[in-house]
C-alpha positions as CSV (number, residue, x, y, z in Angstrom):
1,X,-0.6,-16.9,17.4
2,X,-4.0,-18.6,16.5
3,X,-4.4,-20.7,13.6
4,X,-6.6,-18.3,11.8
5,X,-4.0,-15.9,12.3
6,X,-1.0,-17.7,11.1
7,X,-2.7,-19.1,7.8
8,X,-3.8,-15.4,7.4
9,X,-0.3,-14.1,7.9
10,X,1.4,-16.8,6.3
11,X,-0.6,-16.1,2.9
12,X,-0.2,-12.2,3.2
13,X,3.6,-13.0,2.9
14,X,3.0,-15.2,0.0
15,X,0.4,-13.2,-1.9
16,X,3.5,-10.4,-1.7
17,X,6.0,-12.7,-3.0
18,X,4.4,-14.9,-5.2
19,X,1.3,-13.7,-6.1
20,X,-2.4,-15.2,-6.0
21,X,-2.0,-17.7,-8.3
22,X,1.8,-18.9,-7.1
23,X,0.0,-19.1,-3.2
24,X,-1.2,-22.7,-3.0
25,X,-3.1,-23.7,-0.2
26,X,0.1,-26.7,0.2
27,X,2.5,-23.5,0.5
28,X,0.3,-21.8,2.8
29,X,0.4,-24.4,5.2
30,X,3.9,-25.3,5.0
31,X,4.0,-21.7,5.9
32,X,2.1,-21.5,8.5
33,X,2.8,-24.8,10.0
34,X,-1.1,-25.6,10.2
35,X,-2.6,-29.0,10.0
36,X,-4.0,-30.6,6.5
37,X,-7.5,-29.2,7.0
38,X,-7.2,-26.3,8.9
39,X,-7.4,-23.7,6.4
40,X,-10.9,-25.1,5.7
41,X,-11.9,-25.9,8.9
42,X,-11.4,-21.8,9.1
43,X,-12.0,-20.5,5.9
44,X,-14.2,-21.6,2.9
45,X,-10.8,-22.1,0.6
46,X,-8.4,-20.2,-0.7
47,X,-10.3,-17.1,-2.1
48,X,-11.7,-16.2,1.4
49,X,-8.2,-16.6,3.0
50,X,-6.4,-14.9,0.6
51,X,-9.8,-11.7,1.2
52,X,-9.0,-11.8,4.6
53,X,-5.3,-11.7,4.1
54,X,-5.8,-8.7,1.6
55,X,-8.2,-7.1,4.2
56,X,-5.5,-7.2,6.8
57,X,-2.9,-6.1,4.5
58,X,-5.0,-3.2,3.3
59,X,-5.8,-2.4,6.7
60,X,-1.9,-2.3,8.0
61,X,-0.6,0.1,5.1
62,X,-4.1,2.6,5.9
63,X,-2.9,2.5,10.0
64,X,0.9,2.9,8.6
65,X,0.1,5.9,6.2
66,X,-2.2,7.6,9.1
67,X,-0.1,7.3,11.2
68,X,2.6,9.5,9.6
69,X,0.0,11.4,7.5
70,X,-2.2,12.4,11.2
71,X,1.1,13.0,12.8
72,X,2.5,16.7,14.1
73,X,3.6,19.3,11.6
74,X,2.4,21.4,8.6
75,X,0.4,19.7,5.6
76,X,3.9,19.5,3.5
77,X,6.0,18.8,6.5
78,X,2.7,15.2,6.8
79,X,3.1,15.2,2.8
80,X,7.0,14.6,3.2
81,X,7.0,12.7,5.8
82,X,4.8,9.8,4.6
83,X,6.8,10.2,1.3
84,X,10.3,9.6,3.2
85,X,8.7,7.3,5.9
86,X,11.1,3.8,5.7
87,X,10.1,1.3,3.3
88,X,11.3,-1.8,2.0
89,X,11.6,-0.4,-1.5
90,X,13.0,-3.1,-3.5
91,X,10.6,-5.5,-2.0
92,X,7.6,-3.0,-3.3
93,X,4.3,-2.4,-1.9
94,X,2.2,-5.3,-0.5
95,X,-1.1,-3.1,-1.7
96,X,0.4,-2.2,-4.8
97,X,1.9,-5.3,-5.6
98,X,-1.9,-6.7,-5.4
99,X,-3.0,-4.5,-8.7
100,X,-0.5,-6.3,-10.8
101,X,-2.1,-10.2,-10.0
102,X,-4.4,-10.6,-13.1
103,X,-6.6,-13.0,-10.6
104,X,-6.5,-10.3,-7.9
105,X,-7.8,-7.8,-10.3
106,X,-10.3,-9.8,-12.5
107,X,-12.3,-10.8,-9.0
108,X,-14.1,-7.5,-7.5
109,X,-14.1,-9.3,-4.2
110,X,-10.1,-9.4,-4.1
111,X,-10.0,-6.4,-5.6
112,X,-12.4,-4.2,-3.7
113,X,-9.8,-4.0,-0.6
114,X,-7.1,-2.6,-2.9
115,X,-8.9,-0.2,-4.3
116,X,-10.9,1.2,-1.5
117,X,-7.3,1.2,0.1
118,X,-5.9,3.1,-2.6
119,X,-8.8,5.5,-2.7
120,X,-8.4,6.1,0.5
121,X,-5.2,7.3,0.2
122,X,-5.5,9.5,-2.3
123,X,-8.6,11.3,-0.1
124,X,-6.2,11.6,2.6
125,X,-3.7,13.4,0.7
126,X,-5.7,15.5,-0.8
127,X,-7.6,16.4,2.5
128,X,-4.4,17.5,3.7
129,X,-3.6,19.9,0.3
130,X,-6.4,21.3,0.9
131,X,-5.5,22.5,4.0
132,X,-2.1,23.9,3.4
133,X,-4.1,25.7,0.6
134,X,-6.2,27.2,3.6
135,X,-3.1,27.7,5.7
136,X,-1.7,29.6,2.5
137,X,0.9,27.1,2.2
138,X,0.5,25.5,-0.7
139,X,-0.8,28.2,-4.1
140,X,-4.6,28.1,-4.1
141,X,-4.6,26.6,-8.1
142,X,-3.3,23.8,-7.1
143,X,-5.8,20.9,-7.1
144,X,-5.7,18.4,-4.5
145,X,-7.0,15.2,-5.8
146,X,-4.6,16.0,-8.9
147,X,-1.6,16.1,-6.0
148,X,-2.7,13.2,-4.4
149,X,-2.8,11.5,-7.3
150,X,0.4,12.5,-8.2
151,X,1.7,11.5,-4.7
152,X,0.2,8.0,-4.8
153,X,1.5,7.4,-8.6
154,X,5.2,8.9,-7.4
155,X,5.5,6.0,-4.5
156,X,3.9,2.9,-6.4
157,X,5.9,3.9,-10.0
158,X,9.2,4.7,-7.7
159,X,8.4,0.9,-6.3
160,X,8.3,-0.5,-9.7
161,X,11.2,1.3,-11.2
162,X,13.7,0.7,-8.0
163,X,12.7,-2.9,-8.6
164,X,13.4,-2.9,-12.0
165,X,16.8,-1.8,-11.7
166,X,17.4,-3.4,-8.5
167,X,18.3,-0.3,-6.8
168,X,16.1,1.9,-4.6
169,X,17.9,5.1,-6.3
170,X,14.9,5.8,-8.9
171,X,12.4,5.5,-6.2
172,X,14.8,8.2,-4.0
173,X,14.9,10.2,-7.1
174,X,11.2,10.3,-8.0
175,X,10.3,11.5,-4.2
176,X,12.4,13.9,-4.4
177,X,11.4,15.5,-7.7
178,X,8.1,15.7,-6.3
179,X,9.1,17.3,-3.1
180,X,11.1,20.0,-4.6
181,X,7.7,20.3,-6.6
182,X,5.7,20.9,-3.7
183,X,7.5,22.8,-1.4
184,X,6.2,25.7,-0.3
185,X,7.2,29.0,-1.9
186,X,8.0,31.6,0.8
């Protein structure tokens, strides 16, 4: 791995455990195992390593949620399946995670990945209510961007509520409330 690529990894990892302001350029080259001034040498400072490191984070939990939500089946069979898909619940959501760093959040820049990440999401689920309401799968009143909504704020609350407790059983719980809610009436 380059040492672009490492620094860039090394402060996605620490931007998910510590946060922006806990990821110090001294911990992301301990991290990474990069020389004194290479993070400069390849990056302005810290706020343009930790955008690209956002930007690559972002990007990885779009391809992830594609690729289960563009996958085979029927719009609730996608639905369910991005909401069961394997995830490291007690350790949260690297995207998520971002909208709860104050310095993240006050800086559009930082920011701007996250939420066009999140929208994103949300479009995508919606997209695919709309088409089980074409296939007749899904009641025609219901509203899509309201589901997706509700999709997006089932998995990021479940995160913060399994962590909470320490237990991924609220997160569990939560999906499975809003599956029971969606499923298709035959």
């Amino acid at each position: 791995m380059s040492t672009p690529e490492r620094l860039i990894e090394s402060t996605r990892e620490l931007l998910w455990e510590r946060g922006y302001v806990g990821t110090s350029p001294k911990a992301i080259l301990e991290r990474s195992g990069a020389g004194q001034g290479s993070m400069y040498h390849h990056f302005k400072g810290k706020p343009d390593l930790a955008l690209a490191a956002i930007r690559r984070t972002a990007a990885e939990m779009r391809a992830t949620a594609e690729g289960v939500l563009g996958g085979p089946g029927t719009p609730y069979e996608r639905i369910e399946a991005y909401l069961l898909r394997e995830r490291d619940v007690l350790r949260g959501c690297p995207v998520g995670r971002l909208t709860m760093d104050a310095d993240i959040i006050a800086s559009d820049e930082l920011r701007e990945p996250v939420d066009e990440t999140l929208d994103w999401l949300r479009e995508r689920i919606a997209g695919i209510v709309e088409e089980g309401k074409e296939q007749g799968q899904f009641a025609a009143s219901l509203d899509g961007e309201a589901i997706a909504a509700t999709v997006v704020a089932t998995v990021q609350g479940g995160y913060v509520l399994a962590r909470a407790s320490g237990s991924p059983a609220a997160f569990d719980a939560g999906v499975r409330g809003l599956l029971s809610l969606l499923s298709p009436r035959h």
